[in-house]
N, CA, C and O atoms as a Maestro MAE file, in Angstrom:
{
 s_m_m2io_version
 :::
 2.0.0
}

f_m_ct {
 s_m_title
 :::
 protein
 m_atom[276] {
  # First column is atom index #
  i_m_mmod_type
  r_m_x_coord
  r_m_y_coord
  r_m_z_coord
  i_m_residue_number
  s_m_chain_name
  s_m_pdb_residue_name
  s_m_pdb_atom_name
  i_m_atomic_number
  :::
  1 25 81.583 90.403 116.115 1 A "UNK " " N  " 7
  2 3 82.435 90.924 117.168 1 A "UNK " " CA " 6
  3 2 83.581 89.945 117.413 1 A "UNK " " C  " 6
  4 15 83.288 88.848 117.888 1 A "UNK " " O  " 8
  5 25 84.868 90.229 117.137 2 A "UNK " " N  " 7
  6 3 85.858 89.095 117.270 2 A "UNK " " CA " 6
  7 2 86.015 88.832 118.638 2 A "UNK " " C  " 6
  8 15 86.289 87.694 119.021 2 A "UNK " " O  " 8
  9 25 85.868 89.779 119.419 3 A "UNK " " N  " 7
  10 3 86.113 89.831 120.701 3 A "UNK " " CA " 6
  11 2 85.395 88.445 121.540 3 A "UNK " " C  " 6
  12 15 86.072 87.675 122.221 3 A "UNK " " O  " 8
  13 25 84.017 88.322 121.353 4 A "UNK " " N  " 7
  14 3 82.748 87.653 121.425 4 A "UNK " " CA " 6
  15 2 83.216 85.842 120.974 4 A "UNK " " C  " 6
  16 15 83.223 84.848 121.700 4 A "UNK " " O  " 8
  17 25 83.562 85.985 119.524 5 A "UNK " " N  " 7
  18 3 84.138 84.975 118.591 5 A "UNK " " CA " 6
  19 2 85.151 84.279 119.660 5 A "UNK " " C  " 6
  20 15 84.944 83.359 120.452 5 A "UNK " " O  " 8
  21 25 86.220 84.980 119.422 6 A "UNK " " N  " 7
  22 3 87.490 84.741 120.449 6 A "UNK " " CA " 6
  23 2 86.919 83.878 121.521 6 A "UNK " " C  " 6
  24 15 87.273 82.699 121.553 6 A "UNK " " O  " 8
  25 25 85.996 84.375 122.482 7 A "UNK " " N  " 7
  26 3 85.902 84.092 123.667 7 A "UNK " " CA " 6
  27 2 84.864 82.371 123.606 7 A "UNK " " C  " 6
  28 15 84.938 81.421 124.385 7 A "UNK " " O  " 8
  29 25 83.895 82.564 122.250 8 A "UNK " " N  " 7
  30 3 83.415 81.551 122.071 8 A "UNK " " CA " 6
  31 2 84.338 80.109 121.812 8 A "UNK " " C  " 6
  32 15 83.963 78.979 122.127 8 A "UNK " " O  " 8
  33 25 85.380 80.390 121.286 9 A "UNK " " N  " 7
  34 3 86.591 79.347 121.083 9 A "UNK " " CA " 6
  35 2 87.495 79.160 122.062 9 A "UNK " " C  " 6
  36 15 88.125 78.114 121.902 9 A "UNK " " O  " 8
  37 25 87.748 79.679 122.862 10 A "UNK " " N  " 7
  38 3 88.597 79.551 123.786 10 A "UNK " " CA " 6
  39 2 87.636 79.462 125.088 10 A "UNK " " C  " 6
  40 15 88.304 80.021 125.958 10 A "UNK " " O  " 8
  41 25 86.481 79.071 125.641 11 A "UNK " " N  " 7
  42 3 86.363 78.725 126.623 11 A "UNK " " CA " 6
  43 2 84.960 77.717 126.589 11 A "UNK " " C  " 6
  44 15 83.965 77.855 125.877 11 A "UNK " " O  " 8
  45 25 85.207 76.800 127.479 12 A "UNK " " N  " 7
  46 3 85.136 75.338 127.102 12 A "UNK " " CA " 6
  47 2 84.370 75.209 128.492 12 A "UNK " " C  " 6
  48 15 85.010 75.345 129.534 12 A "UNK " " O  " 8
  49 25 82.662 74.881 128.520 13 A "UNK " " N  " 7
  50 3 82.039 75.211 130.271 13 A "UNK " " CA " 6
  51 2 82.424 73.442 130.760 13 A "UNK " " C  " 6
  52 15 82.761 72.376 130.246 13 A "UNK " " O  " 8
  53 25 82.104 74.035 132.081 14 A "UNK " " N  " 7
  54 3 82.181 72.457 132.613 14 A "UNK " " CA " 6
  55 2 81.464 71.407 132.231 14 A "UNK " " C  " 6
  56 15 80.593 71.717 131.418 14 A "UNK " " O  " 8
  57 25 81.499 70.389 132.483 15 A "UNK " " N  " 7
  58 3 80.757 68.923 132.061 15 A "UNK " " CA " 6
  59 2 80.632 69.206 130.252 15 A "UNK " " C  " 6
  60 15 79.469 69.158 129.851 15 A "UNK " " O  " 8
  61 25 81.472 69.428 129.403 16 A "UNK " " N  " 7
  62 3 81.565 69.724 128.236 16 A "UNK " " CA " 6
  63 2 81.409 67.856 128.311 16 A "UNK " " C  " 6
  64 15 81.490 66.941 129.131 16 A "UNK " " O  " 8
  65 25 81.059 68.159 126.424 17 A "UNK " " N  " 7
  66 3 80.598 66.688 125.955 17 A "UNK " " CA " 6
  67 2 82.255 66.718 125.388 17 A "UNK " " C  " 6
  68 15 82.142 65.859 124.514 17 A "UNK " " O  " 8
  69 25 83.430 67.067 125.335 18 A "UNK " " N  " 7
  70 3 84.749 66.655 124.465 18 A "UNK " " CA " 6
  71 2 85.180 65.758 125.688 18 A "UNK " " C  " 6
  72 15 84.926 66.225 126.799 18 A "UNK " " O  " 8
  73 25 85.649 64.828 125.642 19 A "UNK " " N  " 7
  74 3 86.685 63.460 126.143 19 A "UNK " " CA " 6
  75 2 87.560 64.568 126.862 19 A "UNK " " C  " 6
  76 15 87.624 65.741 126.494 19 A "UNK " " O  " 8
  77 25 88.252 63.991 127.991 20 A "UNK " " N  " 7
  78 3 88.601 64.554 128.770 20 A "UNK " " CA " 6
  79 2 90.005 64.497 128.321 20 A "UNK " " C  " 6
  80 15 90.569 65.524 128.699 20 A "UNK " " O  " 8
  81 25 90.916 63.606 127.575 21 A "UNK " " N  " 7
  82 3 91.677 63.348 127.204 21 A "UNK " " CA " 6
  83 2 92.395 64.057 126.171 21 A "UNK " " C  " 6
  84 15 93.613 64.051 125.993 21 A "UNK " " O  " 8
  85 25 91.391 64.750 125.422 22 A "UNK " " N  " 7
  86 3 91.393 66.007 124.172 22 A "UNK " " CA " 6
  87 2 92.056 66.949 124.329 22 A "UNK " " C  " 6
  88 15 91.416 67.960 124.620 22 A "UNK " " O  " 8
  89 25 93.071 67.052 124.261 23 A "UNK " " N  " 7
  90 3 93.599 68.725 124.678 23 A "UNK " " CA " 6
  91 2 93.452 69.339 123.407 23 A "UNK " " C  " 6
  92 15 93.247 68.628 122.423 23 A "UNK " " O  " 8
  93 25 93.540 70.713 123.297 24 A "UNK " " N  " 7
  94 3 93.114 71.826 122.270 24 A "UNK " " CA " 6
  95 2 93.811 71.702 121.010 24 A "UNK " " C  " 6
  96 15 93.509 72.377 120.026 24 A "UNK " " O  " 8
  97 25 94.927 70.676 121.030 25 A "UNK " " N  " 7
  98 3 95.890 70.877 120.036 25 A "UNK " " CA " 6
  99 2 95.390 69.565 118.958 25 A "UNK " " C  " 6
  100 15 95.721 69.276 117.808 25 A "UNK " " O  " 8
  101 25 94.287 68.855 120.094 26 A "UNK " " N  " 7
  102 3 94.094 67.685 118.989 26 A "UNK " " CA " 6
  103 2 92.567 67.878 118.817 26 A "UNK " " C  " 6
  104 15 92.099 66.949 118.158 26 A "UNK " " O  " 8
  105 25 91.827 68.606 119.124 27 A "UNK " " N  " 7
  106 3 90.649 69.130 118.878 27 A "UNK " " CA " 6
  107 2 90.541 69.646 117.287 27 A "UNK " " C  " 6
  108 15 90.772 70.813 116.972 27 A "UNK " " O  " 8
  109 25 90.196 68.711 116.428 28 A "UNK " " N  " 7
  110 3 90.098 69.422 114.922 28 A "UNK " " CA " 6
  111 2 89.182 70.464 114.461 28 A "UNK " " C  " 6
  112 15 89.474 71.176 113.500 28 A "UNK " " O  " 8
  113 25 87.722 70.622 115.323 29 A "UNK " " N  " 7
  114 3 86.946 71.541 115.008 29 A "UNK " " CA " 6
  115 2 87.115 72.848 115.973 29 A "UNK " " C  " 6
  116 15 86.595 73.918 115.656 29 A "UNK " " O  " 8
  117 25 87.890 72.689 117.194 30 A "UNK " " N  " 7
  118 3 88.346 73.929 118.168 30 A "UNK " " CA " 6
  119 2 89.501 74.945 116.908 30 A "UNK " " C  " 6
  120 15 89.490 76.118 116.536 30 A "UNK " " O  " 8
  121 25 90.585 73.468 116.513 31 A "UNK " " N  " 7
  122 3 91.825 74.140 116.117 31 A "UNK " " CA " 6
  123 2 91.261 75.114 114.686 31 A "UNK " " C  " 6
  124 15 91.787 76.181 114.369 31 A "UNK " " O  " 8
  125 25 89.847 74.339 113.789 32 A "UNK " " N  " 7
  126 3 89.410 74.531 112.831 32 A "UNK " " CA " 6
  127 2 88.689 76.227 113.183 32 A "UNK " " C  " 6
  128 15 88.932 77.155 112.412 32 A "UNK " " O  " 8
  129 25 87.942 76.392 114.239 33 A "UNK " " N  " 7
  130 3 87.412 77.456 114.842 33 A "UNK " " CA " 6
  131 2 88.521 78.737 114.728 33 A "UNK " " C  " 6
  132 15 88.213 79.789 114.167 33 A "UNK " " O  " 8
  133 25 90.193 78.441 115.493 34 A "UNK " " N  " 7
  134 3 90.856 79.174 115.731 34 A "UNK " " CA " 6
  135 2 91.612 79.809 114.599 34 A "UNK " " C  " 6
  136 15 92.079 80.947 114.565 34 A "UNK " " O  " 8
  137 25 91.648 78.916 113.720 35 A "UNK " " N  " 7
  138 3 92.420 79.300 112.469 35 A "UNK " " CA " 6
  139 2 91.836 80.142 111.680 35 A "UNK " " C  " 6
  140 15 92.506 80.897 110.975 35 A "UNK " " O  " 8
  141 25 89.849 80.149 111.670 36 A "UNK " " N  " 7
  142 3 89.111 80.634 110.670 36 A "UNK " " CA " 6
  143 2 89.064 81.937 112.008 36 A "UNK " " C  " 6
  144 15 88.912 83.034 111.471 36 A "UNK " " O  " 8
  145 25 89.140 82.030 113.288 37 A "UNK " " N  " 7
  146 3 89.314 83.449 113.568 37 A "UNK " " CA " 6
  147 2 90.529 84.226 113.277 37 A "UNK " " C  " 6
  148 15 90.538 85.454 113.194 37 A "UNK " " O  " 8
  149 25 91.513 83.493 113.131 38 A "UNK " " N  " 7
  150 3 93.116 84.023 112.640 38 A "UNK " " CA " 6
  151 2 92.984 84.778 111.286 38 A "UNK " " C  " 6
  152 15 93.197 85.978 111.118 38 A "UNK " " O  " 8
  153 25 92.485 83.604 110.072 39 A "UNK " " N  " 7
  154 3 91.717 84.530 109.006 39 A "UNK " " CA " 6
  155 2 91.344 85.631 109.103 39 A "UNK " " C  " 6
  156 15 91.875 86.524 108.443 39 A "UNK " " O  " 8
  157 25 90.653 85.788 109.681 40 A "UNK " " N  " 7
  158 3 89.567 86.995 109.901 40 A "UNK " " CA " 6
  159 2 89.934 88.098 110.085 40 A "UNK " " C  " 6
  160 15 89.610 89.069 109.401 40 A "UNK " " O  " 8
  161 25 90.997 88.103 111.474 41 A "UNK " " N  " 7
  162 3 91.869 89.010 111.596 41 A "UNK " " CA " 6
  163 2 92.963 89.535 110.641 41 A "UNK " " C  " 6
  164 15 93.211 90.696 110.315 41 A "UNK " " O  " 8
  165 25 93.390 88.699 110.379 42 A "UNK " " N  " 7
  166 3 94.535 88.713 108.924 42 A "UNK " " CA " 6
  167 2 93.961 89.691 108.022 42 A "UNK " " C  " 6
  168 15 94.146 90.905 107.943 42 A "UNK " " O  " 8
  169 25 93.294 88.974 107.423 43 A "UNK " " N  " 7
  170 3 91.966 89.840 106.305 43 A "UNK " " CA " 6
  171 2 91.835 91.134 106.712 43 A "UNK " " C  " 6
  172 15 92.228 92.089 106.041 43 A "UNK " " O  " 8
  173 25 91.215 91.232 107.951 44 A "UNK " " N  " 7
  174 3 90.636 92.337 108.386 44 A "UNK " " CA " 6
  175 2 91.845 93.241 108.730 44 A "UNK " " C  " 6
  176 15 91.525 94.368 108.353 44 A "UNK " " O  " 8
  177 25 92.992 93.270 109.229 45 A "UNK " " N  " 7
  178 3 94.049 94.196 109.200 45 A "UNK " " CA " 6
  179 2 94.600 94.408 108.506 45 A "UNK " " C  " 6
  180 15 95.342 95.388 108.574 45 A "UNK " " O  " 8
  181 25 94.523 93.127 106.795 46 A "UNK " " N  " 7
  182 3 95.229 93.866 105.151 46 A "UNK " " CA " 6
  183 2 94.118 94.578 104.802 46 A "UNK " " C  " 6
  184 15 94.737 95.612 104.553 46 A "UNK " " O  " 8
  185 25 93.102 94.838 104.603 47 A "UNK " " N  " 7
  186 3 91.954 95.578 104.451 47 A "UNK " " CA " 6
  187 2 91.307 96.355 105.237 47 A "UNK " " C  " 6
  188 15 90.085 96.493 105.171 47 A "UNK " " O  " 8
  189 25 92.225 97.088 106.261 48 A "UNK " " N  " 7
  190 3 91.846 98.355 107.057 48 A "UNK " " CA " 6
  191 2 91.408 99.756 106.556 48 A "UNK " " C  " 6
  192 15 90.838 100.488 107.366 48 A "UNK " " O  " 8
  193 25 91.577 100.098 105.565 49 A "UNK " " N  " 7
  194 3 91.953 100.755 104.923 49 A "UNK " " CA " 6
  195 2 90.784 101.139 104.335 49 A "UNK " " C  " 6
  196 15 90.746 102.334 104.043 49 A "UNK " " O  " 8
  197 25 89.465 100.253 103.978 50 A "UNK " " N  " 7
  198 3 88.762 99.606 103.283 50 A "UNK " " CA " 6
  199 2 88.830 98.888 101.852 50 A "UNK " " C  " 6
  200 15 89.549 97.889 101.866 50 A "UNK " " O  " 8
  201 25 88.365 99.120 100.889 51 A "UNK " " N  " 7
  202 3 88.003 97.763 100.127 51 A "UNK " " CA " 6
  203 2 89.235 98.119 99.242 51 A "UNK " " C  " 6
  204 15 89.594 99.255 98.932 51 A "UNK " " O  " 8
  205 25 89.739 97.098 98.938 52 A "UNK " " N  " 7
  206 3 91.021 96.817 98.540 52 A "UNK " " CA " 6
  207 2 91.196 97.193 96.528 52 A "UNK " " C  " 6
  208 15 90.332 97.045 95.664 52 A "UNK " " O  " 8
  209 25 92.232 97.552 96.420 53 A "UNK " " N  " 7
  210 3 92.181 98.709 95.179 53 A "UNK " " CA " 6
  211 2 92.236 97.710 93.686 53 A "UNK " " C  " 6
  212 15 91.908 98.103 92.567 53 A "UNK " " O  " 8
  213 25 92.686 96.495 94.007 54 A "UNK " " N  " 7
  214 3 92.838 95.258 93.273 54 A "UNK " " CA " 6
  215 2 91.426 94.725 93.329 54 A "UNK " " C  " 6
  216 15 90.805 94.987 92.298 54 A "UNK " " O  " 8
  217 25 90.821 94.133 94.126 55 A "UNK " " N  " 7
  218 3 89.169 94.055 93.918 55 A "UNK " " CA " 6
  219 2 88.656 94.588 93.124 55 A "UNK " " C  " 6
  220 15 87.999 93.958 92.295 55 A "UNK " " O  " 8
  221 25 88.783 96.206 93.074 56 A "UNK " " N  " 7
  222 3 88.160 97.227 92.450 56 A "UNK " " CA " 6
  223 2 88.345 97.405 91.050 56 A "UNK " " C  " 6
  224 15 87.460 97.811 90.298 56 A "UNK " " O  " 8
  225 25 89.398 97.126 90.735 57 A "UNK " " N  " 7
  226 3 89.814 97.007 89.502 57 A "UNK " " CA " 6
  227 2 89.618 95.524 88.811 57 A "UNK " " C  " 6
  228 15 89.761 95.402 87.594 57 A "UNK " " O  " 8
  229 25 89.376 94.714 89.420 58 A "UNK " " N  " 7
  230 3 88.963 93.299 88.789 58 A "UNK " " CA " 6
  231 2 86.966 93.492 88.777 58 A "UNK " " C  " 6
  232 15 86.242 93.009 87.907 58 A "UNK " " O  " 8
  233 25 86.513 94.266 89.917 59 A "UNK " " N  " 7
  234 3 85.158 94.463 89.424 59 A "UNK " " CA " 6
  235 2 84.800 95.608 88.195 59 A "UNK " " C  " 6
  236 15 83.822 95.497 87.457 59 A "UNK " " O  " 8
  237 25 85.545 96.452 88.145 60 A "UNK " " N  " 7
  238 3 85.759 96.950 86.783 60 A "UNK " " CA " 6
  239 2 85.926 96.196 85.532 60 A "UNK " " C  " 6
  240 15 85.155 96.134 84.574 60 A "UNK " " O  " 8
  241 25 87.227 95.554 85.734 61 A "UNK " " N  " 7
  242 3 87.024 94.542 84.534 61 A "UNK " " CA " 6
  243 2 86.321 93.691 84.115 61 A "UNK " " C  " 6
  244 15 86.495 93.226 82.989 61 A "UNK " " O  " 8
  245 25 85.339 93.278 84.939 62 A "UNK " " N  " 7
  246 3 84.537 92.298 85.040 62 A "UNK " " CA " 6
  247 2 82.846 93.151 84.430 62 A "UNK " " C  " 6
  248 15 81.973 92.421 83.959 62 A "UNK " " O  " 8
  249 25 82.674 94.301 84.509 63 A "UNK " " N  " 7
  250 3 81.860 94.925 83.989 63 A "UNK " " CA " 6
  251 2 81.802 95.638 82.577 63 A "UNK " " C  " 6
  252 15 80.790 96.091 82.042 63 A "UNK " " O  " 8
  253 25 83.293 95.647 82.008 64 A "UNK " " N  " 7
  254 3 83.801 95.871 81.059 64 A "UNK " " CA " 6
  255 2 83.547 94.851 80.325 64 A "UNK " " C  " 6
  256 15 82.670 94.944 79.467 64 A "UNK " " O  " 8
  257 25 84.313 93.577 80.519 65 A "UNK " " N  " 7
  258 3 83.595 92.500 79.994 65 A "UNK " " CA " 6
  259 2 82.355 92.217 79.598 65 A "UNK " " C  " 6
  260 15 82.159 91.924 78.419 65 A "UNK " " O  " 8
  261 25 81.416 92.253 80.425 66 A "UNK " " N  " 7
  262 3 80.075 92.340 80.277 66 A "UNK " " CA " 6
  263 2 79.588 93.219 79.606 66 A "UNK " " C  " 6
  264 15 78.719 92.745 78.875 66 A "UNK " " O  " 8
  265 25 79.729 94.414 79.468 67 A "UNK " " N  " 7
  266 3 79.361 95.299 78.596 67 A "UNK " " CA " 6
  267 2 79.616 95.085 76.916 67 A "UNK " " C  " 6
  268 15 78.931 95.421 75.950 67 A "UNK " " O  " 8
  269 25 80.642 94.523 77.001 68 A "UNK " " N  " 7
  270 3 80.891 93.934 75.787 68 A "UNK " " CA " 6
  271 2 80.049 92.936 75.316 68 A "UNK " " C  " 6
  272 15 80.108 92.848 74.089 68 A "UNK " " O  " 8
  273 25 79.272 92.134 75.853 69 A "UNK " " N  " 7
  274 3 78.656 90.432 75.494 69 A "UNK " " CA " 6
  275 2 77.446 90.801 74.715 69 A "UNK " " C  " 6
  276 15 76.711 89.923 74.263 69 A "UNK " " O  " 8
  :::
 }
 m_bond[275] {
  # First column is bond index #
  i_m_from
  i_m_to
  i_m_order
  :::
  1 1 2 1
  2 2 3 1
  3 3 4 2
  4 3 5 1
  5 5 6 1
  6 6 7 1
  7 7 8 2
  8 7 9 1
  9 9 10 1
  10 10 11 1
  11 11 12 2
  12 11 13 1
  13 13 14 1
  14 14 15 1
  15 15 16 2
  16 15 17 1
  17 17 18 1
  18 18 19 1
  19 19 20 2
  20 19 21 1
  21 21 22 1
  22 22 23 1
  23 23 24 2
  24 23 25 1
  25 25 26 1
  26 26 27 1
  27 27 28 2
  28 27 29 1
  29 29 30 1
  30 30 31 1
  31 31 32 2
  32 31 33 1
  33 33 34 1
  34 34 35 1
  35 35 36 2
  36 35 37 1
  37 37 38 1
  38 38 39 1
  39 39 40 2
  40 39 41 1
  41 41 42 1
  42 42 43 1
  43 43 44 2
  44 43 45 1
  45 45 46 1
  46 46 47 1
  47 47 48 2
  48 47 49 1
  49 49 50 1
  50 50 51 1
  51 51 52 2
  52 51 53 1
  53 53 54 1
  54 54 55 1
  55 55 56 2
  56 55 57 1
  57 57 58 1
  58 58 59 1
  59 59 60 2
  60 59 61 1
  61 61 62 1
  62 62 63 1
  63 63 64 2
  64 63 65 1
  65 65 66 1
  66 66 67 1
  67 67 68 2
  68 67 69 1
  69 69 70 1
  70 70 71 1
  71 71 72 2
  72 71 73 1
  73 73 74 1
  74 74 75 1
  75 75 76 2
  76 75 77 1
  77 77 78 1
  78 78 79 1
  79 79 80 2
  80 79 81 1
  81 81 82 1
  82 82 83 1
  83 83 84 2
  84 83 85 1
  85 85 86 1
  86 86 87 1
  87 87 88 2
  88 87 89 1
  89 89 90 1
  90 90 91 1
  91 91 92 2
  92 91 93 1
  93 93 94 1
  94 94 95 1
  95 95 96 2
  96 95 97 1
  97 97 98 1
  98 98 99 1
  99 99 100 2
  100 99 101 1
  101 101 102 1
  102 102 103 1
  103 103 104 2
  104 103 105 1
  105 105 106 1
  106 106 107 1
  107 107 108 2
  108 107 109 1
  109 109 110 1
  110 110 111 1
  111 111 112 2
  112 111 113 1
  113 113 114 1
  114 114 115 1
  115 115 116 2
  116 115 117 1
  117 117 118 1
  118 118 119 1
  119 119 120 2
  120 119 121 1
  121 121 122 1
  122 122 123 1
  123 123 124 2
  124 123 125 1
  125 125 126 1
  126 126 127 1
  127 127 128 2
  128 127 129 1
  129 129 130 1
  130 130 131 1
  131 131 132 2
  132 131 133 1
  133 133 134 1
  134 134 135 1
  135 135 136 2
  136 135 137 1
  137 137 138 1
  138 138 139 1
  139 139 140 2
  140 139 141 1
  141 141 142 1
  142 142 143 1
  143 143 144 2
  144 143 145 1
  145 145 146 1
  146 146 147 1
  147 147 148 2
  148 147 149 1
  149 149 150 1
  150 150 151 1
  151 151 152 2
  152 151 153 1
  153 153 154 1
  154 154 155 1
  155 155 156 2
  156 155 157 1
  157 157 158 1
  158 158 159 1
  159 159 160 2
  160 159 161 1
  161 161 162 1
  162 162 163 1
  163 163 164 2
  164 163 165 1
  165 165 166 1
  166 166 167 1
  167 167 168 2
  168 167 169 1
  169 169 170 1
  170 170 171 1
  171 171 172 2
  172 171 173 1
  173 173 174 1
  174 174 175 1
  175 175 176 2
  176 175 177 1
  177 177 178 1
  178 178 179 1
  179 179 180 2
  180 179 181 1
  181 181 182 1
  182 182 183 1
  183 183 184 2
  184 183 185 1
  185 185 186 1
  186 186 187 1
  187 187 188 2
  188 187 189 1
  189 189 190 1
  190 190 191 1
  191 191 192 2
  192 191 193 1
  193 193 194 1
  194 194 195 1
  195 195 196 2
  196 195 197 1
  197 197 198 1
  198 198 199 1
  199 199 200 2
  200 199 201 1
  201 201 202 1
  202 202 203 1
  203 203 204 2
  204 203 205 1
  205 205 206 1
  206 206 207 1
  207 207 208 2
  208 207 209 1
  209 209 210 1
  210 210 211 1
  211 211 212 2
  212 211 213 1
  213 213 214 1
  214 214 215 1
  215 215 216 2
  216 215 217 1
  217 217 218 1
  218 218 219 1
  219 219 220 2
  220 219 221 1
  221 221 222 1
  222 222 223 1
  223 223 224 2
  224 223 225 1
  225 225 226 1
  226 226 227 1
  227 227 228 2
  228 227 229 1
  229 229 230 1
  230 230 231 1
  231 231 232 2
  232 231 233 1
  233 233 234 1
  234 234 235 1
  235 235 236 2
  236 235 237 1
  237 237 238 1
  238 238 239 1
  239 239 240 2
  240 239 241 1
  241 241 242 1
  242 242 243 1
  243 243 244 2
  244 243 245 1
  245 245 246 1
  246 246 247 1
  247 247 248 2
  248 247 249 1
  249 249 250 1
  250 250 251 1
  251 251 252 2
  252 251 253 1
  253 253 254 1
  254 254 255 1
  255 255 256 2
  256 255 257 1
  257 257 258 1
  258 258 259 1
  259 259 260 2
  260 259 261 1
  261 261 262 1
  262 262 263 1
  263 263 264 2
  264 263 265 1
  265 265 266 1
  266 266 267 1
  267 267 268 2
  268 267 269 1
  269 269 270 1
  270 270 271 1
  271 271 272 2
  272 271 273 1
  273 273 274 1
  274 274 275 1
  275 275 276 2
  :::
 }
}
């Protein structure tokens, strides 16, 4: 659920163990969190459509191949 995801990265409870000094921009595993939900989304809105027609044709070829060995 990105929604869920989202909310897990962006909110931070009180008496958190991060240094108080940390803001979000220097947080490497927050910023690391946000980027791999950015992914996700990315991905997930070029592949709305469902499974992508280039995949499909490289798992074809890839069985072609094999059939051959």
């Amino acid at each position: 659920d990105p929604k869920a995801a989202s909310a897990l990265v962006n909110v931070r409870p009180e008496g958190s163990a991060a240094p108080v000094s940390t803001s979000d921009d220097e947080d490497i595993d927050l910023k690391r969190a946000k980027d791999l939900l950015q992914l996700h989304a990315d991905v997930k809105l070029a592949h709305g459509n469902g499974v992508d027609e280039e995949l499909n044709d490289a798992r074809h070829a890839v069985e072609v191949v094999l059939r051959e060995l």
